[in-house]
Backbone as CSV, one residue per row, in Angstrom:
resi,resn,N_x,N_y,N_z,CA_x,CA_y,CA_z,C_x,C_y,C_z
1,UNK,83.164,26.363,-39.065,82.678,27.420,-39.949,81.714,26.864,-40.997
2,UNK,81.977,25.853,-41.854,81.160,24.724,-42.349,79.724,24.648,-41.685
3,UNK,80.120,24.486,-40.799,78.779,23.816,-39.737,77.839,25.245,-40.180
4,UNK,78.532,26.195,-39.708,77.761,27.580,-39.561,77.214,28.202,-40.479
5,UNK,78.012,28.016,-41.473,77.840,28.262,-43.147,76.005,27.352,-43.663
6,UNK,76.580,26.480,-42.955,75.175,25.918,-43.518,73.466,25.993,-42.786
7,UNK,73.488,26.192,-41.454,72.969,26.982,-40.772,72.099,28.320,-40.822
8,UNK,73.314,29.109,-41.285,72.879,30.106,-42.081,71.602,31.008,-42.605
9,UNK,70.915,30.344,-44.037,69.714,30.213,-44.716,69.049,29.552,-43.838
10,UNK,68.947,29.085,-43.108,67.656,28.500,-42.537,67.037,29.413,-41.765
11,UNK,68.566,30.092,-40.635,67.819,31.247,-39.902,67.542,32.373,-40.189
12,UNK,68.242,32.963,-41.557,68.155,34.113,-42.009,65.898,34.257,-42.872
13,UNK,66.181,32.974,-43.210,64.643,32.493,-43.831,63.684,32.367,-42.711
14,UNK,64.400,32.183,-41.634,63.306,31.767,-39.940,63.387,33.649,-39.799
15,UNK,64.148,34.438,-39.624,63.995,35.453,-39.494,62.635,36.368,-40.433
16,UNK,63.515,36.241,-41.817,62.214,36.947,-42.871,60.988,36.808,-42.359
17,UNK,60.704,35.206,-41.995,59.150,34.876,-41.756,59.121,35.505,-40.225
18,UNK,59.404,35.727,-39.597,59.126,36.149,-38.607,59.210,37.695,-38.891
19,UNK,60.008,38.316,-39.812,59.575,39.940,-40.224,58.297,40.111,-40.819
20,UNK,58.163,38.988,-41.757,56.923,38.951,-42.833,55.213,39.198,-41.765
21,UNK,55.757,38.409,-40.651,54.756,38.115,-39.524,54.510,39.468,-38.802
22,UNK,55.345,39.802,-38.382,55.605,41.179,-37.487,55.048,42.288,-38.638
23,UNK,55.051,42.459,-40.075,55.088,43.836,-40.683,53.725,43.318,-40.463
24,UNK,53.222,42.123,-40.579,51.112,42.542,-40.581,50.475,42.536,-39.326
25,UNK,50.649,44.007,-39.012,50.332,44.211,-37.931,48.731,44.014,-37.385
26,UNK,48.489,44.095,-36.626,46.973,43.861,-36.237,46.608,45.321,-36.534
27,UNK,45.131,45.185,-36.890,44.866,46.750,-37.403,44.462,47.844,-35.793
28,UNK,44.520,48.890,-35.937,44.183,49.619,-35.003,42.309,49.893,-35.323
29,UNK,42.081,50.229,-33.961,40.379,50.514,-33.916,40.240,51.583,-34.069
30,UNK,40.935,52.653,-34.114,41.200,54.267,-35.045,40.637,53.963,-36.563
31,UNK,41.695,52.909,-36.943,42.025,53.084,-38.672,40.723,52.226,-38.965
32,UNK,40.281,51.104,-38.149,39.043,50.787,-39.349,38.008,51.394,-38.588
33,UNK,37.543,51.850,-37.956,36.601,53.236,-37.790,36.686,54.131,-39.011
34,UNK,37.748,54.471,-38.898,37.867,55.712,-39.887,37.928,54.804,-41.442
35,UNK,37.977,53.614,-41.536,38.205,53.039,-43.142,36.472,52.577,-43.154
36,UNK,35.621,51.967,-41.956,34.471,52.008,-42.449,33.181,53.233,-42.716
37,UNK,33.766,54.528,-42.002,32.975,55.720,-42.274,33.371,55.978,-43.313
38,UNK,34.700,55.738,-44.384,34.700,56.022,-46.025,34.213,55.285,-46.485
39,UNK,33.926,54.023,-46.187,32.765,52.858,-46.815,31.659,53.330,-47.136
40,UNK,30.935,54.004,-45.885,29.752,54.295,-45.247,29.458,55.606,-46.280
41,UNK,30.211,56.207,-46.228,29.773,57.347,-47.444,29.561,56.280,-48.274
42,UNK,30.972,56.198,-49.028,30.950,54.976,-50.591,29.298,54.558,-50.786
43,UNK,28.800,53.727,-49.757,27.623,53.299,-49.740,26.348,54.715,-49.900
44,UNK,26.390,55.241,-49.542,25.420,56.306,-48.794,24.962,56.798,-50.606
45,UNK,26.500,57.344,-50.885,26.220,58.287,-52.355,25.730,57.138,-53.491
46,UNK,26.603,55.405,-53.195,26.005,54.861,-54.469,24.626,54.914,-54.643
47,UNK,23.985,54.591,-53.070,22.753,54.457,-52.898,21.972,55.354,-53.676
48,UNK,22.154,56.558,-53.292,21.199,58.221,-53.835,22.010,57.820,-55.474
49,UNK,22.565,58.045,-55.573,23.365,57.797,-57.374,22.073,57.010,-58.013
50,UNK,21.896,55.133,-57.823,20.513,54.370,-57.935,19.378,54.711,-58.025
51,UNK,19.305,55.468,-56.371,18.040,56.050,-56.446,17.178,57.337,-57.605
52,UNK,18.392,57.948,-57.930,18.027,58.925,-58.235,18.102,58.870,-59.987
53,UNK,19.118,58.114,-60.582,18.967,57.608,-61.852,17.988,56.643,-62.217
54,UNK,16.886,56.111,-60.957,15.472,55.828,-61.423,14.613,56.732,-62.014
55,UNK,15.137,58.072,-61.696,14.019,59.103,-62.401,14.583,59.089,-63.891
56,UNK,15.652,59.377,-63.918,15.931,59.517,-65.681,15.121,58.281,-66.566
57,UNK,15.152,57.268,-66.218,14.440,56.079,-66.887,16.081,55.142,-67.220
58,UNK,16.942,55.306,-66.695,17.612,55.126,-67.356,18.258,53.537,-66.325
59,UNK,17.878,53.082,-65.674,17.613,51.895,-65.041,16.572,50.965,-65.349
60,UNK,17.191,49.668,-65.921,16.127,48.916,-66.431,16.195,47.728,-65.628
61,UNK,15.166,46.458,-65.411,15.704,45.295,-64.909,16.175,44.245,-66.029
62,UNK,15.593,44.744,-67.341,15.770,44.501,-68.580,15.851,45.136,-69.620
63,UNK,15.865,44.917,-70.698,16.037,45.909,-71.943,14.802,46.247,-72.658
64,UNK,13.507,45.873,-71.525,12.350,46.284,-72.046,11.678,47.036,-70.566
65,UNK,12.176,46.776,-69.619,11.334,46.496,-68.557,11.893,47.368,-67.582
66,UNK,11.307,49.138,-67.716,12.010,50.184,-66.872,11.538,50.218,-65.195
67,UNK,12.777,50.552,-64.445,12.452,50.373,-63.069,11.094,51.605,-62.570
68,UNK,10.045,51.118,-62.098,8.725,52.147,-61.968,9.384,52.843,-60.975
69,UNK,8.783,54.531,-60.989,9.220,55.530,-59.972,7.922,55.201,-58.704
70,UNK,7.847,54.032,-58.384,6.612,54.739,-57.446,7.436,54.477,-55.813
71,UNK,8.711,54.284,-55.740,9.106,54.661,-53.994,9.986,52.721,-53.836
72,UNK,9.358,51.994,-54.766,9.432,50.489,-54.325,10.945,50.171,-54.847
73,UNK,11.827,50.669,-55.265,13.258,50.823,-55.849,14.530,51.358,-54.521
74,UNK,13.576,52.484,-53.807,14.049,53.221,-52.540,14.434,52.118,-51.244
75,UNK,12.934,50.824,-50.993,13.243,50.288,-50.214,14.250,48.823,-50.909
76,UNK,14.491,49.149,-51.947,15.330,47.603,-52.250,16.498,48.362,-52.312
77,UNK,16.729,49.885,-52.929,18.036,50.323,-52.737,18.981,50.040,-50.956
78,UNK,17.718,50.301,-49.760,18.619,50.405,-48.770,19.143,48.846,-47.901
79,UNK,17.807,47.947,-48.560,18.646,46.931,-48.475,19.821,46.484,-48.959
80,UNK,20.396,46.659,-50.285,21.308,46.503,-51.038,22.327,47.487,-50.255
81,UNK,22.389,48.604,-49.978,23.258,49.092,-49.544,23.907,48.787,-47.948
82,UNK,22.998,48.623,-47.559,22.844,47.812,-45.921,23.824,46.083,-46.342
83,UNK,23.678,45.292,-46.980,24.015,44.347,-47.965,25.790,44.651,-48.355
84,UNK,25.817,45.759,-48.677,27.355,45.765,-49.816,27.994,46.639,-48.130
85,UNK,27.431,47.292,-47.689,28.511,47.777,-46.288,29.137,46.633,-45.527
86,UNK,28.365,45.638,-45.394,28.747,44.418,-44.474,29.855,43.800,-45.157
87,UNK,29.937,43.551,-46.654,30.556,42.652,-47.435,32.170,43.935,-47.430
88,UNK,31.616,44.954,-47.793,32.839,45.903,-48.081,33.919,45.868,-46.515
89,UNK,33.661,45.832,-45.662,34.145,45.783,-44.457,35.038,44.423,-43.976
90,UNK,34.848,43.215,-44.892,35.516,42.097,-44.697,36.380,42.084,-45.479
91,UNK,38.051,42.031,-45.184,39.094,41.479,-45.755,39.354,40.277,-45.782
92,UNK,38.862,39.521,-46.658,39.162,38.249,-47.122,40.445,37.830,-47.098
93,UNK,41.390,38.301,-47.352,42.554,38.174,-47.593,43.790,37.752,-45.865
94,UNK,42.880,38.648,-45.515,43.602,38.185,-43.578,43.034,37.441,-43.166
95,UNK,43.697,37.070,-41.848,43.243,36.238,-40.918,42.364,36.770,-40.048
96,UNK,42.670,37.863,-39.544,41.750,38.665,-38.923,40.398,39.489,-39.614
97,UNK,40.394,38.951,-40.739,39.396,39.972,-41.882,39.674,41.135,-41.918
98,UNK,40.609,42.076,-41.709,41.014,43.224,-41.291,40.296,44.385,-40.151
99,UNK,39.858,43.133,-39.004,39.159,43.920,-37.627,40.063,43.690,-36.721
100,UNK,39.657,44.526,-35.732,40.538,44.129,-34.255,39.922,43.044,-33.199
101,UNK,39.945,41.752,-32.947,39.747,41.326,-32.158,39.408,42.133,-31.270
102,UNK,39.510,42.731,-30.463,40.365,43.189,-28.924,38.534,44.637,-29.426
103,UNK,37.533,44.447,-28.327,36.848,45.570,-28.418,35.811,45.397,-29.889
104,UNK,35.707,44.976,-30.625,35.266,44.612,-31.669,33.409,44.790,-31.873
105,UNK,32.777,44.299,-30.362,31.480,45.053,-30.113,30.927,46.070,-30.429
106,UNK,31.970,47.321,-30.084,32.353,48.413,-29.850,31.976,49.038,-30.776
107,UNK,33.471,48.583,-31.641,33.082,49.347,-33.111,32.488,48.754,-34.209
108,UNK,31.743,47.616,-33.981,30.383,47.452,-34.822,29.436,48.358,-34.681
109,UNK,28.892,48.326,-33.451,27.691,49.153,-33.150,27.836,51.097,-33.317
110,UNK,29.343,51.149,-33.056,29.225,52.545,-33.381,29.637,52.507,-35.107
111,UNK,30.057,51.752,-35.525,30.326,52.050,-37.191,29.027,51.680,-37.433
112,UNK,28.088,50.690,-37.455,26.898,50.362,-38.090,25.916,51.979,-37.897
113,UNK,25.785,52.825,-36.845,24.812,53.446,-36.339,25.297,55.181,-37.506
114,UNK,27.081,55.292,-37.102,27.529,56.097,-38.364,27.015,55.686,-39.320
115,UNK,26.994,54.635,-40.521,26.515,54.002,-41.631,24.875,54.284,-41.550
116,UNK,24.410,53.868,-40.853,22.766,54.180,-40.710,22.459,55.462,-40.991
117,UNK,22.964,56.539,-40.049,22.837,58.037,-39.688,23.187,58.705,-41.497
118,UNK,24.415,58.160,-41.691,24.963,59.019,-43.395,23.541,58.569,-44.676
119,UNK,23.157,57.231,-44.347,22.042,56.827,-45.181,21.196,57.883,-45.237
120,UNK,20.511,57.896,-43.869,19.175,58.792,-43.778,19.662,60.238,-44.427
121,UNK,20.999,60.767,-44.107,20.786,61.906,-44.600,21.141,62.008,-45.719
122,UNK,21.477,61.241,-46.432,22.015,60.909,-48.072,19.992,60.644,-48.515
123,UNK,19.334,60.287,-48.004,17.976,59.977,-48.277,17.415,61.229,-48.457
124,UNK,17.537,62.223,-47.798,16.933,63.354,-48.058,16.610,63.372,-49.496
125,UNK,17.499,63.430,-50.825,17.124,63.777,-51.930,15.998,62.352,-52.366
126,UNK,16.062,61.507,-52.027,15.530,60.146,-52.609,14.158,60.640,-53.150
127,UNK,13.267,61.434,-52.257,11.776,61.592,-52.841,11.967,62.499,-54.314
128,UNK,12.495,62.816,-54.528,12.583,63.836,-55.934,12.556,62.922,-56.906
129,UNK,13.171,61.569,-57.067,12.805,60.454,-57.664,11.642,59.592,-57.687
130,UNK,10.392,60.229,-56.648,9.518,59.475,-56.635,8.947,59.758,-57.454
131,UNK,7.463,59.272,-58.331,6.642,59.850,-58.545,5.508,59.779,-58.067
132,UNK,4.896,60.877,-57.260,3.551,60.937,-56.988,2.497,60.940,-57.503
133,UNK,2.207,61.047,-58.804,1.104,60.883,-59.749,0.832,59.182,-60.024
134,UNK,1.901,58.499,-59.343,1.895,57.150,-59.309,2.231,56.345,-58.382
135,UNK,2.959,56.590,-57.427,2.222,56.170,-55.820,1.765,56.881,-54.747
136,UNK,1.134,58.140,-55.145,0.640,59.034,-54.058,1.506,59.688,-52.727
137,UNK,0.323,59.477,-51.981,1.314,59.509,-50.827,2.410,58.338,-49.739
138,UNK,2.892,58.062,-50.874,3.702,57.053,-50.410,5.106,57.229,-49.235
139,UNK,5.419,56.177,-48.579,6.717,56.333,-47.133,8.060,56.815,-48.109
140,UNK,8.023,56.896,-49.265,9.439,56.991,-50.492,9.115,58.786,-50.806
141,UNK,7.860,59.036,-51.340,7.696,60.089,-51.292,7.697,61.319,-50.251
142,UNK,7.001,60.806,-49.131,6.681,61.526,-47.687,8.087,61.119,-46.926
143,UNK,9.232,61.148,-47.220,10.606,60.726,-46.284,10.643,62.049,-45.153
144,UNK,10.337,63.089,-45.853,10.733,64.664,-45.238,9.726,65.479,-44.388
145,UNK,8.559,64.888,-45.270,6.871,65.703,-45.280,6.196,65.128,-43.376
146,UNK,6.302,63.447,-43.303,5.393,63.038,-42.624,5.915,63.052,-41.668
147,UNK,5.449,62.809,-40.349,6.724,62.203,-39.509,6.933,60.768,-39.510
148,UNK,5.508,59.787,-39.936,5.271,58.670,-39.686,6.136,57.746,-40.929
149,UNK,6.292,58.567,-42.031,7.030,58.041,-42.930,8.181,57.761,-42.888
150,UNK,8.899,59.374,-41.967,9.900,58.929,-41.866,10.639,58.359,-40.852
151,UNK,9.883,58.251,-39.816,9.718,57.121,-38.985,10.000,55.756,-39.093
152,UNK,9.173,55.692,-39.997,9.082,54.068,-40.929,10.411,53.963,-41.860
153,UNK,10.694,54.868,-42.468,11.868,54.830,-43.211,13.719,54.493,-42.377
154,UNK,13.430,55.204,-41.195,14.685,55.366,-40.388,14.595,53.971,-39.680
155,UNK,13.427,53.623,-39.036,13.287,51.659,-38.366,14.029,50.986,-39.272
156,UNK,13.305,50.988,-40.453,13.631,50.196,-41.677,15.117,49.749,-41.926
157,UNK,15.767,51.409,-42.045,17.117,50.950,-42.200,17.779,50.770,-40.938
158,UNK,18.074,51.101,-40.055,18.410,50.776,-38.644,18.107,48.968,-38.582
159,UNK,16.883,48.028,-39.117,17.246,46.926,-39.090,17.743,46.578,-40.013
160,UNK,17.599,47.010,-41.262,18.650,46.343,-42.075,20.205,46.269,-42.011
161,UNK,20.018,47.195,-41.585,21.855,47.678,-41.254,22.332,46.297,-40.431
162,UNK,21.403,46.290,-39.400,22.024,46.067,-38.331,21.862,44.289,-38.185
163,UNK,20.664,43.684,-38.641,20.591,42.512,-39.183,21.483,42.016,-39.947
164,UNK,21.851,42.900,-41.363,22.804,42.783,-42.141,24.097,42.387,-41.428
165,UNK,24.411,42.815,-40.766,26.253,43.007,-39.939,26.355,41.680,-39.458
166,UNK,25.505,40.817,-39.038,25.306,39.548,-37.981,25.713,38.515,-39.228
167,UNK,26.139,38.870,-40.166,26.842,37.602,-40.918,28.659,38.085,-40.733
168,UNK,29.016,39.615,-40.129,29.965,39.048,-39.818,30.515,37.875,-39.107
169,UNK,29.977,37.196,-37.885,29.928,36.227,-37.612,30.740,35.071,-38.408
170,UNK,30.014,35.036,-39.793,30.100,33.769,-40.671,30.923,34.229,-41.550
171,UNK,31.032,35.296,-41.876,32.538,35.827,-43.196,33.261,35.858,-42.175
172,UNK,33.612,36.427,-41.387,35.201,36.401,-40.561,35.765,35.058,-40.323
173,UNK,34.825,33.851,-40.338,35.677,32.755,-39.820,37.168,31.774,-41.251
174,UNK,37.275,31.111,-40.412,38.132,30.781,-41.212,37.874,29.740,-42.432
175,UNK,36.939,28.645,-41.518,36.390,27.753,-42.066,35.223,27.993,-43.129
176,UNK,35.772,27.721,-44.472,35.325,27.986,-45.793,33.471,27.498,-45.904
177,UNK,32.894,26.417,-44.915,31.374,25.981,-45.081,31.057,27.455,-43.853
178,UNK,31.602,28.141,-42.887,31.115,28.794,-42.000,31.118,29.663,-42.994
179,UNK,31.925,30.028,-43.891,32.338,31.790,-44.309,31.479,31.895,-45.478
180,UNK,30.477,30.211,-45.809,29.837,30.288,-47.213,28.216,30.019,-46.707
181,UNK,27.924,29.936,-44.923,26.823,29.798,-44.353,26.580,31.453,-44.029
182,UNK,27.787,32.433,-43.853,27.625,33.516,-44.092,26.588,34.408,-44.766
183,UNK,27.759,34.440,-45.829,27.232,34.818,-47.401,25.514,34.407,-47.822
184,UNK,25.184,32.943,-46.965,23.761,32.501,-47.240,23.026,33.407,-46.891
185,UNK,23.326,33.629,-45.301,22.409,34.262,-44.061,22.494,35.942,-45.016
186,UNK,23.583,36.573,-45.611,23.506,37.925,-45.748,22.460,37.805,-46.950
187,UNK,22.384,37.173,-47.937,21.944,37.011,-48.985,20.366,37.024,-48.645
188,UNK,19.895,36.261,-47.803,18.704,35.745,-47.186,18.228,37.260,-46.479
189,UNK,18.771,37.762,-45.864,18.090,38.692,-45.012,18.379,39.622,-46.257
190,UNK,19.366,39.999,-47.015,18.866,41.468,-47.768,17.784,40.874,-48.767
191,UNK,17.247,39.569,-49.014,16.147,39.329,-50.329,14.827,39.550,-49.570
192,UNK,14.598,39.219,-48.195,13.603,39.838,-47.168,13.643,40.927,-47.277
193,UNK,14.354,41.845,-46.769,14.340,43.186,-46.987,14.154,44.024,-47.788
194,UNK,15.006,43.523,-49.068,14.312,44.238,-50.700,12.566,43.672,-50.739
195,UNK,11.906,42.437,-50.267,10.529,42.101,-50.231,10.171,43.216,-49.286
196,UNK,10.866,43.354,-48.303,9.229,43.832,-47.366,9.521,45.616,-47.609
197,UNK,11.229,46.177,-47.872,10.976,47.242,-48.250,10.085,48.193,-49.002
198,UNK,10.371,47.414,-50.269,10.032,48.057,-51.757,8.231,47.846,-51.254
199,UNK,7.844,46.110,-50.741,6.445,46.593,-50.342,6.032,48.316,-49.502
200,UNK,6.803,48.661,-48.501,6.434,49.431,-47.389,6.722,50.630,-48.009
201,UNK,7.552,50.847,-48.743,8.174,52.260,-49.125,7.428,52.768,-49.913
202,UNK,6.227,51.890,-51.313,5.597,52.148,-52.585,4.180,52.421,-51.522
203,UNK,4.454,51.993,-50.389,2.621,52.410,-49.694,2.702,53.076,-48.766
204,UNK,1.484,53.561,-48.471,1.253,54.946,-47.717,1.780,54.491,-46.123
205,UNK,2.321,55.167,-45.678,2.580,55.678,-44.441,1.422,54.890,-43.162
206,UNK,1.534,53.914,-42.840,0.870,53.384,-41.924,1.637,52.723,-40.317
207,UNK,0.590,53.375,-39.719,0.973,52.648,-38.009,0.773,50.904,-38.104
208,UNK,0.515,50.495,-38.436,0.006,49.615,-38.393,1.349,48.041,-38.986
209,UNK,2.720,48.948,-39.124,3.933,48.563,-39.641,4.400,48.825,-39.124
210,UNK,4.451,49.995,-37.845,4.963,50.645,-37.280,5.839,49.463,-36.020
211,UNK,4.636,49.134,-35.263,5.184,48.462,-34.474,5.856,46.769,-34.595
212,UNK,5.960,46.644,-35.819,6.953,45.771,-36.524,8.133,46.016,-36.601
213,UNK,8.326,47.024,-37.506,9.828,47.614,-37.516,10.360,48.036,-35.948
214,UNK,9.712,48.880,-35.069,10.379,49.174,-33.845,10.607,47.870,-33.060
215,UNK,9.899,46.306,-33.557,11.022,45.368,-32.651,11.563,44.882,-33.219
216,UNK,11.865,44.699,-34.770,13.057,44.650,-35.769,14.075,45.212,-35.093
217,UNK,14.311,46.795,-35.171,15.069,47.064,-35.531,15.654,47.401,-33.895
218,UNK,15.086,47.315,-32.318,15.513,47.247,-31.518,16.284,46.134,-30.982
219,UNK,15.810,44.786,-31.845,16.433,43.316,-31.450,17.656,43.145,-32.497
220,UNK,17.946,44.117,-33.497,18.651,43.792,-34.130,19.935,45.247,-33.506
221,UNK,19.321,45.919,-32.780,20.458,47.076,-31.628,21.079,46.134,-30.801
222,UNK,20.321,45.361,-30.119,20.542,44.785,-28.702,21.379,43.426,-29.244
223,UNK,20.977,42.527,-29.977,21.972,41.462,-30.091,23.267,41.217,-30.922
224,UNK,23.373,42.654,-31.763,24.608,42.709,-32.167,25.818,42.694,-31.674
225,UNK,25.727,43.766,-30.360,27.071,43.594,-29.461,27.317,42.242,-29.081
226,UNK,26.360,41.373,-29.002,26.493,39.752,-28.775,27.168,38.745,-29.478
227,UNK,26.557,39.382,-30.820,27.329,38.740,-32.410,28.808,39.351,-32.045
228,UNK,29.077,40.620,-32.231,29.891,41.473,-32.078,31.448,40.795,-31.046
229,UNK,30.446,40.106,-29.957,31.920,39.717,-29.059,32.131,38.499,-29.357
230,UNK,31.239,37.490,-30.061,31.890,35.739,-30.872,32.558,36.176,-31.967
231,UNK,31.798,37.287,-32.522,33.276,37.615,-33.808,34.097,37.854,-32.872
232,UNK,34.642,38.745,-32.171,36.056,39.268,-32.010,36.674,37.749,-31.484
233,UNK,36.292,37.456,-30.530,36.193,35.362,-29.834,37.069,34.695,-31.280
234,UNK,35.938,34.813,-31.945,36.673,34.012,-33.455,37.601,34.351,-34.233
235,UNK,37.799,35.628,-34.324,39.067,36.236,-34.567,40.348,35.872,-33.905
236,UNK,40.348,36.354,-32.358,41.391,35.683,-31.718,41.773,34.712,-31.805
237,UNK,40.836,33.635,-31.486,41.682,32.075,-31.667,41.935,32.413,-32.787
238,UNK,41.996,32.262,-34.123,42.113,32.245,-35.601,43.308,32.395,-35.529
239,UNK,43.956,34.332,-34.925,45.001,34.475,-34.660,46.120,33.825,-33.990
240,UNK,45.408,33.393,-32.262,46.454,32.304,-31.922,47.142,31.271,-32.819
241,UNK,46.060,30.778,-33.537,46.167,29.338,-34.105,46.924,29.216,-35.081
242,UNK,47.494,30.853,-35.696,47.813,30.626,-37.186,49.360,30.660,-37.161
């Protein structure tokens, strides 16, 4: 009885950890679908919120130095928002970042394309913040008016989005220089993007950008599911291993 007595705590403690293990369940591909389309708003409205408190004046980059209405705020807003969806979607805290291994392609490409789709139509109000007496007919102003604008506007974010996501890759892993080569790569592509946006958005509506963005933002469709299945890859082992 002795013997058993002491026994005891070890297995009752081997048990807990093995409950502790079992209650964190792997997430379902229902629940973060449905947890990144509340992101995807989250993002959508901060975005128009930014955008649109550029008209009040009431956005500065300094305490002298007010953000100009001419459209060039619009294309750094959707980088930034393209930017904070990717980051909002990683649980740091798990092993799994809180995705599903298992299918993971899947629901990148259909959560990124939801996230894209809520942008554009959260964009609708964005031109009311422009001002046209000061960049004319600009791609920020003409979102609704042109087709070519908004053409240019919808490429635009479709690669950012989707460029953006390809550091899941580097935040999901485990290893702290991969998960901080990440963070580089996201950082790097949204400071491109706020550059070439805010350029494209403050100027007029041209073809001549056109066929830039359409192989942006088609190479950044096509090789995500690619990214998409080494994350889920890296996830799993992670899981085995832990």
């Amino acid at each position: 009885m002795g013997f058993l007595n002491r026994r005891t705590p070890k297995t009752v403690e081997r048990n807990s950890e093995s409950s502790d293990g079992a209650s964190t369940k792997p997430p379902s591909w229902t629940s973060v679908l449905r947890t990144m389309f509340y992101k995807a708003i989250f993002v959508a409205v901060l975005g128009t919120v930014l955008v649109l408190l550029s008209a009040t004046g009431m956005l500065t980059t300094n305490s002298t130095n007010e953000i100009q209405r001419d459209g060039a705020w619009s294309g750094s807003t959707v980088a930034i928002c393209a930017m904070l969806w990717t980051i909002l979607n990683i649980d740091f805290k798990r092993t799994d970042s809180g995705l599903p291994a298992k299918s993971l392609p899947q629901l990148l490409l259909l959560s990124t394309l939801v996230a894209i789709i809520l942008m554009l139509v959260f964009m609708i109000s964005w031109p009311i913040a422009v001002d046209q007496n000061i960049s004319g007919t600009s791609v920020a102003a003409w979102y609704l008016s042109d087709p070519l604008a908004f053409g240019l506007s919808a490429l635009f974010t479709v690669a950012a989005f989707f460029w953006s996501s390809f550091a899941f890759l580097g935040l999901t892993a485990g290893n702290m220089v991969r998960k901080l080569c990440g963070f580089v790569y996201l950082f790097a592509i949204a400071g491109l993007c706020i550059w070439l946006g805010s350029g494209m958005f403050m100027s007029p509506p041209s073809e001549a950008n056109l066929s830039l963005w359409i192989v942006l933002a088609v190479l950044g469709f096509a090789l995500q599911p690619i990214v998409g299945f080494f994350t889920g890859r890296q996830i799993q082992r992670q899981l085995e291993s832990d």
